[in-house]
Legacy VTK file of the C-alpha trace (Angstrom):
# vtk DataFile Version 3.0
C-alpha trace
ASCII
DATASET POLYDATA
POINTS 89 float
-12.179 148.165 -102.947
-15.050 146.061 -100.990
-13.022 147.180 -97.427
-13.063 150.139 -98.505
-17.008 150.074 -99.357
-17.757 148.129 -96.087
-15.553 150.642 -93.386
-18.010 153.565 -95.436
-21.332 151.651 -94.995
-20.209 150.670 -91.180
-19.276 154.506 -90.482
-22.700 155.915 -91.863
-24.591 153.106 -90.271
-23.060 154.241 -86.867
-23.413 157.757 -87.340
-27.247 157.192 -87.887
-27.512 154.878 -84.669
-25.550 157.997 -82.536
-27.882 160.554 -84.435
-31.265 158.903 -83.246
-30.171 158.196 -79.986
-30.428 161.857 -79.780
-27.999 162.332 -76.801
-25.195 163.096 -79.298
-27.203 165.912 -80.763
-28.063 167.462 -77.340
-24.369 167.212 -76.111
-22.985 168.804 -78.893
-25.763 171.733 -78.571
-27.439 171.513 -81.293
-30.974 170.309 -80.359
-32.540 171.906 -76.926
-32.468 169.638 -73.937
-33.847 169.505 -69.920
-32.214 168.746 -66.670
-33.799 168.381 -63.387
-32.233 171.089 -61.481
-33.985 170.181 -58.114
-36.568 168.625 -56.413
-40.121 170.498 -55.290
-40.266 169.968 -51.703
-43.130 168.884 -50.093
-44.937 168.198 -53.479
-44.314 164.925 -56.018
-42.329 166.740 -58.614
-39.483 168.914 -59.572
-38.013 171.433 -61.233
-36.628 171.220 -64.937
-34.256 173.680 -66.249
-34.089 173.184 -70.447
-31.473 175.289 -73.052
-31.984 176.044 -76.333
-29.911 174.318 -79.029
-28.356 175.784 -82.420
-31.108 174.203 -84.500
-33.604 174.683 -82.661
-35.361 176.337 -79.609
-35.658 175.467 -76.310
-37.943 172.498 -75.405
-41.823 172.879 -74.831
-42.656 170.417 -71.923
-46.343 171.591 -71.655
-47.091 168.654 -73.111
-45.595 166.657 -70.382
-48.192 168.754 -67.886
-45.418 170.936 -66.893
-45.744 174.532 -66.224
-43.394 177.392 -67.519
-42.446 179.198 -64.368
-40.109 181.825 -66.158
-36.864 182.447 -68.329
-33.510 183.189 -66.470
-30.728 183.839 -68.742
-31.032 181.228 -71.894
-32.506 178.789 -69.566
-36.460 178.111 -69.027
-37.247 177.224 -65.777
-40.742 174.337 -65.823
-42.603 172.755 -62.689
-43.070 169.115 -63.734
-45.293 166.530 -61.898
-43.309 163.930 -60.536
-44.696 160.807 -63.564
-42.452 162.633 -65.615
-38.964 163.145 -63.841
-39.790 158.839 -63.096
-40.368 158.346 -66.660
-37.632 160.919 -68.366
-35.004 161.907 -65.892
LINES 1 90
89 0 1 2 3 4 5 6 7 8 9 10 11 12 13 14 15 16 17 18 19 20 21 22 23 24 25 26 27 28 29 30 31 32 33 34 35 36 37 38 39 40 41 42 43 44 45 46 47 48 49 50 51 52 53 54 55 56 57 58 59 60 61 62 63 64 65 66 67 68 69 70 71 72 73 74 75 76 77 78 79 80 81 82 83 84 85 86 87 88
């Protein structure tokens, strides 16, 4: 009975740990995520491509001082400053 209890408690406590890492979420498509799909040439910076997930839509990086440059398909193209492909990608 107390294996039993303790495999439970170490399952759950390693499905939190994978859940607020946050990658597992992404890679399964359920939360929205960003790649840098190239770099901005001649200018610090690049260009970051992000997807809506199945809970939720796509990411807003205006936060990050990014600039929307347009939708193409399901993606959203954004013009980010080169602090935050150094900090995040």
């Amino acid at each position: 009975m107390f294996i039993r209890i303790a495999l439970a408690t170490a399952a759950v406590a390693a499905a939190l740990v994978a859940v607020k890492d946050g990658n597992v979420l992404a890679d399964a498509g359920l939360t929205g995520s960003c790649r840098v799909v190239s770099a901005v040439s001649g200018a610090s910076g690049a260009w970051v491509a992000c997807t809506p997930g199945i809970l939720e839509g796509r990411p807003d990086l205006s936060r990050q001082q990014c600039t929307a440059m347009g939708v193409r398909g399901e993606r959203q193209l954004w013009r980010c400053p080169g602090a935050l492909i150094t900090a995040h990608g």
